[in-house]
N, C-alpha and C positions, 0 to 999 in steps of 0.2 A: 483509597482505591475502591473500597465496597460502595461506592454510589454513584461511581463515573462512570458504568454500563448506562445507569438510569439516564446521568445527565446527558450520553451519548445519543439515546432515543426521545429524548426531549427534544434536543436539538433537530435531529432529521423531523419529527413530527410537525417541530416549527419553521421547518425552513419553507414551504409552501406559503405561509403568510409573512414571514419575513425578508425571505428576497427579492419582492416585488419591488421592496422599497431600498437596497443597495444601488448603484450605479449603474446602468447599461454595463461600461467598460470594465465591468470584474469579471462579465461572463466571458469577455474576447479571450481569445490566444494569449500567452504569455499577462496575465492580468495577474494582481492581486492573488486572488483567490489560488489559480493555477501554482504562481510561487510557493505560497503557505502549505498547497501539498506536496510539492520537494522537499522543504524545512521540515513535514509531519515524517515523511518517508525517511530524510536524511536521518532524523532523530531516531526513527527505528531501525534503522541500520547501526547508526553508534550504539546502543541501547544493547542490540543485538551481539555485537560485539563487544559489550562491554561483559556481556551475562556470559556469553563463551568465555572469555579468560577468568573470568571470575571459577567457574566453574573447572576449570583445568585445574587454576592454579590450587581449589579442594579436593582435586584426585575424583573428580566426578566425569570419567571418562565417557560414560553414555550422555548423560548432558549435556555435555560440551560435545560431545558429536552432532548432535541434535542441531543445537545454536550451530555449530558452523554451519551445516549444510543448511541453514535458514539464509544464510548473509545473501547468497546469490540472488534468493527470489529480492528481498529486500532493492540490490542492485538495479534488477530487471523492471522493476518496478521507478525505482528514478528516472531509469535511461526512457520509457514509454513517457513518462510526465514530463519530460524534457525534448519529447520527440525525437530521441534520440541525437539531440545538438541541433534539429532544425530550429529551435525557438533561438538561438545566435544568431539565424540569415535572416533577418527579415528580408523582403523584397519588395512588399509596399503598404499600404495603408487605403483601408475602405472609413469612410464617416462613420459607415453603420455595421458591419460587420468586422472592425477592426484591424489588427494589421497581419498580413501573407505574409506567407515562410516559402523558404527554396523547400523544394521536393527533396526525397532522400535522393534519388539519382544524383540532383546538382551538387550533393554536398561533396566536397574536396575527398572526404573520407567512405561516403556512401555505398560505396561496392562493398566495403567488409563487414557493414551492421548487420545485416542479414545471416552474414555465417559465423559471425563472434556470437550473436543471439542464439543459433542453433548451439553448438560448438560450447555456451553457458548450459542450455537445456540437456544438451546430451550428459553431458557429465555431472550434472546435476540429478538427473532420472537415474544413470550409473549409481552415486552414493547412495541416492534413497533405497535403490534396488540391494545394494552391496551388502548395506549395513543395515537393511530390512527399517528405515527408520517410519516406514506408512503404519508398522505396527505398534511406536508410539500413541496414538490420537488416539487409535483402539482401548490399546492399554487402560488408560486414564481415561474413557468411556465406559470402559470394564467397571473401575477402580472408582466411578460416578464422583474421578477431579477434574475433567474436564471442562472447559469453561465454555458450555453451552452455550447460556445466556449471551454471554457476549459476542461468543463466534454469529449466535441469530442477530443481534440486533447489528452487527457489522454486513452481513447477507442485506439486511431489512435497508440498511443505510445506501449499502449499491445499488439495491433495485429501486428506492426511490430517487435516486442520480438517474437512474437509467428512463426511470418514467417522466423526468423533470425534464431530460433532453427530448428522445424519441416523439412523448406522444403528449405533455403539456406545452414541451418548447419553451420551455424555463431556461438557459443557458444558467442564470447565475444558481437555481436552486439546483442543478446537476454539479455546479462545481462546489457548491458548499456541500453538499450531501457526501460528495468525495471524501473532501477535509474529513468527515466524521468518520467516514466509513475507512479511512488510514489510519485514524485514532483510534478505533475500534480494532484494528488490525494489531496496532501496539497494546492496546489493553488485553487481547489474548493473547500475544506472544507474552507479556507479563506472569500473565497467570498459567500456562502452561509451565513458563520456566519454573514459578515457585513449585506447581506440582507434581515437577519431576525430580526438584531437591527433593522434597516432603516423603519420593517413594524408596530415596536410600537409607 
């Protein structure tokens, strides 16, 4: 684990010269690349859940509050990379721009994504507020266990996704940047959990 920040920021640094040369079709909707950060998300989701029982079942009751009220974002996070079940409708297929999704309106289900997403956020801003858990991160800022490094080079990895789409027009280096920048997201959910066993 001590070198996967590194390998984390290799990767984004190289992904400007390396995804020129992947396929047009990894940058579409539902492609390759899209998939593989469901699987990154999925995995930190179980990951996440696995560290909260883990934690319960040592009597590490602030910990395992922590990890729980992490799983939603975890969640929240699928259902956007999934478009919320619009990557199920397709509707049709461009050469070049790949293939269309029904809008959330057309979906069968589409009237309640909107207020099951609030309705997740509310009670979610509820717990963090409840159980004061925004003063974890402080904490272990305080405490200098924080894992910096990683949380920057996971920031570093979105903004160059973000400059791959908007203003190079990279489609495929915005969704490889993703990949990393959800990897990056598990590598400090990682290391915050160890740092918070570390503080009992």
């Amino acid at each position: 684990m001590k070198y996967c920040k590194w390998l984390l920021l290799i990767g984004v640094l190289l992904s400007y010269f390396i995804t020129p040369y992947f396929p047009v079709s990894w940058g579409w909707e539902n492609s390759i690349l899209e998939w593989m950060q469901v699987v990154i998300l999925t995995l930190g989701l179980l990951l996440t859940y696995v560290w909260w029982q883990e934690a319960r079942s040592a009597g590490d009751t602030s910990t395992a509050r922590f990890l729980m009220w992490a799983v939603p974002l975890w969640v929240l996070m699928i259902g956007r990379e999934l478009s919320w079940g619009r990557v199920f409708y397709p509707s049709g297929f461009h050469p070049i721009d790949g293939p269309s999704f029904l809008s959330l309106s057309q979906l069968p289900y589409g009237a309640v994504v909107n207020p099951l997403i609030a309705v997740i956020i509310v009670v979610w801003l509820f717990g963090v507020i409840k159980y004061r858990l925004y003063k974890v991160p402080y904490s272990l800022v305080k405490e200098h266990k924080f894992p910096v490094t990683a949380l920057v080079i996971t920031i570093f990895a979105f903004a160059s996704a973000e400059l791959g789409e908007r203003h190079l027009h990279l489609q495929n280096m915005e969704e490889f940047d993703e990949c990393f920048a959800y990897l990056g997201l598990i590598l400090t959910a990682y290391c915050v959990k160890n740092a918070l066993r570390k503080t009992i």
